[in-house]
KOLKOLPA-929610 format. One record per residue (C-alpha): residue in three letters; x, y, z negated. Coordinates in nm, 3 decimals, decimal comma, padded with zeros to 5 digits. Layout:
<nodes>
+-----+---------+---------+---------+
:  aa :    east :   north :      up :
+-----+---------+---------+---------+
: ALA :       X :       Y :       Z :
...
+-----+---------+---------+---------+
</nodes>
This chain:
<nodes>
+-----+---------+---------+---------+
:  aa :    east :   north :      up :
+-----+---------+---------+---------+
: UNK :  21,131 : -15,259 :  02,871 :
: UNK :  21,035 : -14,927 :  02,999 :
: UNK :  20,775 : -14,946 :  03,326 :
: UNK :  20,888 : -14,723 :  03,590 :
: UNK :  20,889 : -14,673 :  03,967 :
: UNK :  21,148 : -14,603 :  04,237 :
: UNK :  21,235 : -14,402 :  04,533 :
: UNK :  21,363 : -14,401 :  04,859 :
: UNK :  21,372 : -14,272 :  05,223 :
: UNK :  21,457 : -14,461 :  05,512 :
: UNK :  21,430 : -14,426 :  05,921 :
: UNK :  21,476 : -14,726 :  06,175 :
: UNK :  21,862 : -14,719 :  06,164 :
: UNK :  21,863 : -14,768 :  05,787 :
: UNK :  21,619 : -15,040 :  05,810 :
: UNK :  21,804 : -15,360 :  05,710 :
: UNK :  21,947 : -15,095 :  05,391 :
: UNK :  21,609 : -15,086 :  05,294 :
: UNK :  21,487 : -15,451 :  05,382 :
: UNK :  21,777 : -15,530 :  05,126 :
: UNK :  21,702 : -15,257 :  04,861 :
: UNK :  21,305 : -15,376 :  04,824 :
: UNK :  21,367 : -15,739 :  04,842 :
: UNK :  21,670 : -15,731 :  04,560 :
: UNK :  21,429 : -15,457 :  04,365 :
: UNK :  21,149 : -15,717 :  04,396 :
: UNK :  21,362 : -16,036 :  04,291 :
: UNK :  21,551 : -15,834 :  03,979 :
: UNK :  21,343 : -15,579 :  03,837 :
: UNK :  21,024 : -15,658 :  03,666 :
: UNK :  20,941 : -15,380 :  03,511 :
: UNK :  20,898 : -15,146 :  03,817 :
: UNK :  20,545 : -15,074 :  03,908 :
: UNK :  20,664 : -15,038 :  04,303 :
: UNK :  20,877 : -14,902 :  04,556 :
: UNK :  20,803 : -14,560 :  04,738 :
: UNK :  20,928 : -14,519 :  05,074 :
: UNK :  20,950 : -14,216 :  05,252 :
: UNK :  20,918 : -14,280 :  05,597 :
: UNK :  21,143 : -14,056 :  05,765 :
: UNK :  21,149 : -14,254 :  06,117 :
: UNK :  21,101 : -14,610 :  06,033 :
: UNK :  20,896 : -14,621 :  06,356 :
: UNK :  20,865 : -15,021 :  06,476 :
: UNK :  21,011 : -15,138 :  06,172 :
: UNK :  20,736 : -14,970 :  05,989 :
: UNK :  20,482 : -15,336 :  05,929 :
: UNK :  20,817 : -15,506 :  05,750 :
: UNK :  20,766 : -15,268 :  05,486 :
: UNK :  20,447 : -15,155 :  05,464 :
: UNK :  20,287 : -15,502 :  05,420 :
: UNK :  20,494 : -15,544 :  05,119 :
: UNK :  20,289 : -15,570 :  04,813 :
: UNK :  20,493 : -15,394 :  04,613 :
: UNK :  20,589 : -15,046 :  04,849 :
: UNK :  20,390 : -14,783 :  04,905 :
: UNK :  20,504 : -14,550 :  05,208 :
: UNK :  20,473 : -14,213 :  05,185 :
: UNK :  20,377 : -14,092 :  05,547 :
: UNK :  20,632 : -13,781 :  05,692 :
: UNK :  20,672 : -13,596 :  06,011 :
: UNK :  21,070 : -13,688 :  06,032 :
: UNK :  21,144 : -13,924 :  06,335 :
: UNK :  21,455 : -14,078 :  06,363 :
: UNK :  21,737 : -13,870 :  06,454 :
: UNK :  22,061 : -14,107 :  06,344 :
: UNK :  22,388 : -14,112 :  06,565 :
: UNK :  22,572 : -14,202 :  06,295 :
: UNK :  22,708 : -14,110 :  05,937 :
: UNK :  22,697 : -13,768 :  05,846 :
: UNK :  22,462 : -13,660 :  06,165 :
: UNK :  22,249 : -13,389 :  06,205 :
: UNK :  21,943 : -13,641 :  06,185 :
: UNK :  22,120 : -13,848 :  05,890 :
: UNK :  22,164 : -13,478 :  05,722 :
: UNK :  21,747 : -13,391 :  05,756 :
: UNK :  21,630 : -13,719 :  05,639 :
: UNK :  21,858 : -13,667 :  05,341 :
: UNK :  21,754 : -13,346 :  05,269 :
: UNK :  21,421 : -13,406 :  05,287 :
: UNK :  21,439 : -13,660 :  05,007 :
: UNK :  21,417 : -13,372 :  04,746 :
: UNK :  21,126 : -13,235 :  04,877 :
: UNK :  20,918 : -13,516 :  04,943 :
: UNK :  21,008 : -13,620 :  04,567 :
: UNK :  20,909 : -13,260 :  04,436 :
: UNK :  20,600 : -13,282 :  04,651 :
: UNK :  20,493 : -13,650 :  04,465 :
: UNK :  20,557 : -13,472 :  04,159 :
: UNK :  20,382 : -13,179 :  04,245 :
: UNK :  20,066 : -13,331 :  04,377 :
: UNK :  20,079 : -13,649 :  04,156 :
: UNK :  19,975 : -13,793 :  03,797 :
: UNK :  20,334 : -13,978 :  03,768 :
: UNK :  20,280 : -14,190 :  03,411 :
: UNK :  20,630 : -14,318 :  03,427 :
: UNK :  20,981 : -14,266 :  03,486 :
: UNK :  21,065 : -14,253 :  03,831 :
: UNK :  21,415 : -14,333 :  03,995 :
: UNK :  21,545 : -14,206 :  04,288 :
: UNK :  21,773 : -14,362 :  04,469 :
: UNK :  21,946 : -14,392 :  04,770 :
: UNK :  21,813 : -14,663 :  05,043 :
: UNK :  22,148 : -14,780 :  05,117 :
: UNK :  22,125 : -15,023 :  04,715 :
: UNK :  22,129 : -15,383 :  04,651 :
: UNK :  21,960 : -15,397 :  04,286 :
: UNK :  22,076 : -15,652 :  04,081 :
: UNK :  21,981 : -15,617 :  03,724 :
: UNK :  21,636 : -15,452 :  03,613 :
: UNK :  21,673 : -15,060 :  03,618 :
: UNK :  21,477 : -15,090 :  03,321 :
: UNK :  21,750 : -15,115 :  03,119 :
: UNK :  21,909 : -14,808 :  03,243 :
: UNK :  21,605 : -14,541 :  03,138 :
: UNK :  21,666 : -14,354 :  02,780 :
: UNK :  21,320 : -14,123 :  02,720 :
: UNK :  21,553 : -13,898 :  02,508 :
: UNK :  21,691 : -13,737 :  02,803 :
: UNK :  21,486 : -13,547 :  03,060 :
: UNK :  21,667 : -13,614 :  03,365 :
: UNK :  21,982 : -13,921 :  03,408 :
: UNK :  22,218 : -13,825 :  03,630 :
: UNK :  22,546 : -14,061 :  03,766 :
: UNK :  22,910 : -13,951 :  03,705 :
: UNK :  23,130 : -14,046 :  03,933 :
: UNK :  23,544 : -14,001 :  03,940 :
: UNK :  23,575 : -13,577 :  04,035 :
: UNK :  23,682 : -13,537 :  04,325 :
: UNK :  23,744 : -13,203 :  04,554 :
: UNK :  23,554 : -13,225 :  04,907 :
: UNK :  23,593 : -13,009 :  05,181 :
: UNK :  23,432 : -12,704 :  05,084 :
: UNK :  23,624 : -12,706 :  04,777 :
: UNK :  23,319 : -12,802 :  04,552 :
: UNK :  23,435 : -13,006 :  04,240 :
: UNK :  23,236 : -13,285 :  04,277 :
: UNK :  23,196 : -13,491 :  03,958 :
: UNK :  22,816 : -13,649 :  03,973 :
: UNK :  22,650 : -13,809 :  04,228 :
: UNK :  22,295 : -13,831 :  04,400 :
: UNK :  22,298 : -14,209 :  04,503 :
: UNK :  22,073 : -14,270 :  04,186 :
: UNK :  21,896 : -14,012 :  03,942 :
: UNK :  21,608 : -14,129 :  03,707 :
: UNK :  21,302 : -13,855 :  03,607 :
: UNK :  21,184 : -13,926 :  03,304 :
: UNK :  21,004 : -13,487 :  03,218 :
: UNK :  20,769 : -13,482 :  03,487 :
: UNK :  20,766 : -13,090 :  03,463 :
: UNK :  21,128 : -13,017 :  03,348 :
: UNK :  21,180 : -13,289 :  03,671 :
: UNK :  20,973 : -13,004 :  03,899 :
: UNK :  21,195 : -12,699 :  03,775 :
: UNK :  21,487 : -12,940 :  03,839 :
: UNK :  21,416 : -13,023 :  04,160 :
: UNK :  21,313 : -12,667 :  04,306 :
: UNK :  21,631 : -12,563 :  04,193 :
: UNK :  21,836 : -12,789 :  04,358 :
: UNK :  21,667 : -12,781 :  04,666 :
: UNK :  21,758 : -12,440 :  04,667 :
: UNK :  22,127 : -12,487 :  04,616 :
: UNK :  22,112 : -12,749 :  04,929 :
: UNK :  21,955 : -12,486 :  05,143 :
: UNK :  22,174 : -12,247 :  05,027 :
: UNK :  22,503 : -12,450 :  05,158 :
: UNK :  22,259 : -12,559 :  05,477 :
: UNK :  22,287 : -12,164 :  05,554 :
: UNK :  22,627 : -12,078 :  05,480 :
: UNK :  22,725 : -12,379 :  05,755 :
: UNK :  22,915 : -12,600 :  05,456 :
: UNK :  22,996 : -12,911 :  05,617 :
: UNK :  22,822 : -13,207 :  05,564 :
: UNK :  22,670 : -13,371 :  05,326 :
: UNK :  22,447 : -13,142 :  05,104 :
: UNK :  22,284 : -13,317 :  04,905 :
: UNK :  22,518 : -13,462 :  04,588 :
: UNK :  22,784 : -13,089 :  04,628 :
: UNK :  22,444 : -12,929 :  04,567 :
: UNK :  22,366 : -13,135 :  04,267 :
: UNK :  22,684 : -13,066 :  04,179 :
: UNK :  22,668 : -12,678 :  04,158 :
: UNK :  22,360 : -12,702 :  04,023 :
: UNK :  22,450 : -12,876 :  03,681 :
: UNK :  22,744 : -12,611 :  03,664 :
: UNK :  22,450 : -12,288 :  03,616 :
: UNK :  22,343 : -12,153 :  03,334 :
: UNK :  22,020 : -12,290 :  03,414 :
: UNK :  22,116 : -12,660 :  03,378 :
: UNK :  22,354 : -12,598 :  03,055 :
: UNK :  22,099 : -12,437 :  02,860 :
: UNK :  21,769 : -12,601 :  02,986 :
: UNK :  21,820 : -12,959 :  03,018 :
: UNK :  21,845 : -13,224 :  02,819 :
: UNK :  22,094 : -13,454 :  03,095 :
: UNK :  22,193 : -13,817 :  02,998 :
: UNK :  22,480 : -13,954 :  03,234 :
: UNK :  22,535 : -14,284 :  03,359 :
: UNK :  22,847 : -14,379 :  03,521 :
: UNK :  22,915 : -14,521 :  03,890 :
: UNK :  23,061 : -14,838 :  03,870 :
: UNK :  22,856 : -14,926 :  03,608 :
: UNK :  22,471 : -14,839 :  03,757 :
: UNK :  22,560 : -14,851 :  04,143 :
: UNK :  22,909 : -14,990 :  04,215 :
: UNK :  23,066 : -14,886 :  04,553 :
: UNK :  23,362 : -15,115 :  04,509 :
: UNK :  23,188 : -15,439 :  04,399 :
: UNK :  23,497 : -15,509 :  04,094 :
: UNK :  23,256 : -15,467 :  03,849 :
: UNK :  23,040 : -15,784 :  03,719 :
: UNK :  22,779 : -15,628 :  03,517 :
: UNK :  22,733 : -15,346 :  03,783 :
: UNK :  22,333 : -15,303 :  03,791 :
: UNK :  22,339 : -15,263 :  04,141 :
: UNK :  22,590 : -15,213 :  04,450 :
: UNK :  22,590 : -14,901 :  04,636 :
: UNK :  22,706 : -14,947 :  05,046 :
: UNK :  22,840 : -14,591 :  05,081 :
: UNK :  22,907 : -14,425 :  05,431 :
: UNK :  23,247 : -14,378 :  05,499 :
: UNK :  23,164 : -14,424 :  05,861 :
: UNK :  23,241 : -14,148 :  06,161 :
: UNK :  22,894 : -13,967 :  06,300 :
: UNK :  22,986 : -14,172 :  06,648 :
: UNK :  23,015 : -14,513 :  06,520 :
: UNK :  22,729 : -14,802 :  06,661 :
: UNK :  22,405 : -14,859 :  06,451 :
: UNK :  22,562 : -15,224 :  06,370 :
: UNK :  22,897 : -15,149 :  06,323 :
: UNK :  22,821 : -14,914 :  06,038 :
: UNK :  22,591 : -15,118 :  05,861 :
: UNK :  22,828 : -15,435 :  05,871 :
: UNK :  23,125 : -15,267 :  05,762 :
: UNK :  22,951 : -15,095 :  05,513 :
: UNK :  22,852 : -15,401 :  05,384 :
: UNK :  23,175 : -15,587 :  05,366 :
: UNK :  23,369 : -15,305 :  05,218 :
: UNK :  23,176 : -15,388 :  04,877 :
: UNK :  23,096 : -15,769 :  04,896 :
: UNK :  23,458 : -15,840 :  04,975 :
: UNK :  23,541 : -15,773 :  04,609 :
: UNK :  23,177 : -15,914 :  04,455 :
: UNK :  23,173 : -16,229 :  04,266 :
: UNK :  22,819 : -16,297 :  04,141 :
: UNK :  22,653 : -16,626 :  04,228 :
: UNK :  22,333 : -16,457 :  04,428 :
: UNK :  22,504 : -16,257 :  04,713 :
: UNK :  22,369 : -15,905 :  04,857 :
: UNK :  22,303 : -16,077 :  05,215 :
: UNK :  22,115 : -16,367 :  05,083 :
: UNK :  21,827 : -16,021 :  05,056 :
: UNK :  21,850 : -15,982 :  05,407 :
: UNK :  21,542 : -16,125 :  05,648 :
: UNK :  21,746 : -16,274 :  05,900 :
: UNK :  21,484 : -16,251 :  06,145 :
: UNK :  21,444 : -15,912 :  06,061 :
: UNK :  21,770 : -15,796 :  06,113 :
: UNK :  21,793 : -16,029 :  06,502 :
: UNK :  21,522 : -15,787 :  06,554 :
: UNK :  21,702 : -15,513 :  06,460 :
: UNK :  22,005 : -15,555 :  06,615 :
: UNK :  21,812 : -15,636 :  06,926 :
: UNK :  21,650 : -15,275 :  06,905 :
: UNK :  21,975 : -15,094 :  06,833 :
: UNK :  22,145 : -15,251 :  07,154 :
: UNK :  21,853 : -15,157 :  07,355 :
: UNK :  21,906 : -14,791 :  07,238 :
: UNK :  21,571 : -14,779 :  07,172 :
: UNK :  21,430 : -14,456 :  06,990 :
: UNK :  21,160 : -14,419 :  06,721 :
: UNK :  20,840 : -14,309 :  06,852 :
: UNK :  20,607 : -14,163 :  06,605 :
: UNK :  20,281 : -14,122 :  06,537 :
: UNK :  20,077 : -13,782 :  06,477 :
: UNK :  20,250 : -13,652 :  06,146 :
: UNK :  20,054 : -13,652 :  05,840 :
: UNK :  20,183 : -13,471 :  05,456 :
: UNK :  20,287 : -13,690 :  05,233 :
: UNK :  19,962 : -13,656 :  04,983 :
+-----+---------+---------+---------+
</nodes>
């Protein structure tokens, strides 16, 4: 099996996302190296993660801004997960493929499996739909694996461009996967890459049907207002409702770590961080 590494982002409201992502990463896939978090605001929550053995956090100047799905602070921590992953490119020897994907995962077959060195870049298909911009929207960003380090860079510059460029014209919310989307429609992308796809239900699941789904993906479909909890538990359900696998996506969850949570979200507590430092 191919060795690679994954990641993330994450802030303090996406906190028991992550605390299931890295444990479910740790118990299924053995042939990642580790788990890179961006920390984007995972303020007191920060020692759950960071004395993992097998995550490294990359250190941002993001604190958390989240009031809910779609929000202005959910929209910079998402954006910024391109840039911080063109930056580790940029400014590190990467030896191995590396998968990003989004925080809000359950893993639970090795990712391993998934990587094909043929292709440059893997990108997921999903069903097309039409948002509300009008932007066809027929792949999506919840998990793309790098295997060219430098066609990777060109990739990434580029899209980051096409997010900023819908960022300025005041599209609405999200960015980040409509961007990927227009991106793999230039001449650029048809003529320069080399793109394996890898479809939805089959890599990350949002409906739970599928049995040999790799991993389970608990997409928003939440309202920018709704409560911390609320969001995360319905999320949640919306997918395991229909999953039928012996080893259950909550069984990943530290229950003492998510009493503490739940304590700090009803104390409307806010992330305090420290003095920023660059992710190296």
């Amino acid at each position: 099996m191919e060795n690679y590494n994954i990641f993330t982002v994450a802030n303090a409201s996406y906190a028991p996302f992550l605390d299931i992502l890295v444990s479910s990463v740790t118990d299924s896939c053995h042939s990642a190296g580790g788990i890179l978090v961006a920390d984007v605001g995972l303020g007191p929550f920060l020692p759950h993660f960071s004395s993992r053995a097998n995550v490294a956090i990359i250190p941002t100047s993001i604190t958390d801004n989240f009031s809910g799905a779609h929000s202005s602070g959910w929209a910079i921590a998402t954006r910024q997960k391109t840039k911080i992953f063109l930056n580790l490119l940029e400014n590190r020897q990467v030896d191995h493929p590396l998968i990003m994907i989004d925080n809000d995962v359950c893993v639970l077959r090795d990712l391993a499996c998934l990587i094909d060195l043929q292709y440059d870049i893997q990108i997921t298909k999903r069903p097309k739909i039409i948002n509300a911009a009008g932007i066809e929207l027929t792949e999506i960003a919840s998990m793309v694996i790098f295997n060219d380090r430098d066609i990777s860079i060109q990739f990434l510059r580029k899209w980051i461009e096409q997010i900023d460029i819908l960022a300025a014209k005041g599209v609405k919310l999200p960015h980040e996967t409509p961007a990927l989307n227009l991106l793999m429609r230039t001449s650029w992308a048809s003529s320069s890459l080399n793109v394996g796809f890898l479809e939805e239900e089959h890599v990350c699941s949002t409906t739970g049907f599928n049995p040999d789904a790799f991993a389970l993906h608990f997409k928003s479909f939440g309202k920018t207002g709704d409560n911390k909890i609320d969001n995360f538990e319905l999320r949640l359900k919306k997918v395991v409702k229909n999953f039928n696998r012996p080893r259950k996506p909550l069984e990943y969850l530290t229950p003492d770590f998510y009493q503490e949570w739940c304590a700090w979200c009803a104390s409307g507590a806010s992330v305090t961080h420290q003095k920023s430092r660059e992710a190296p």
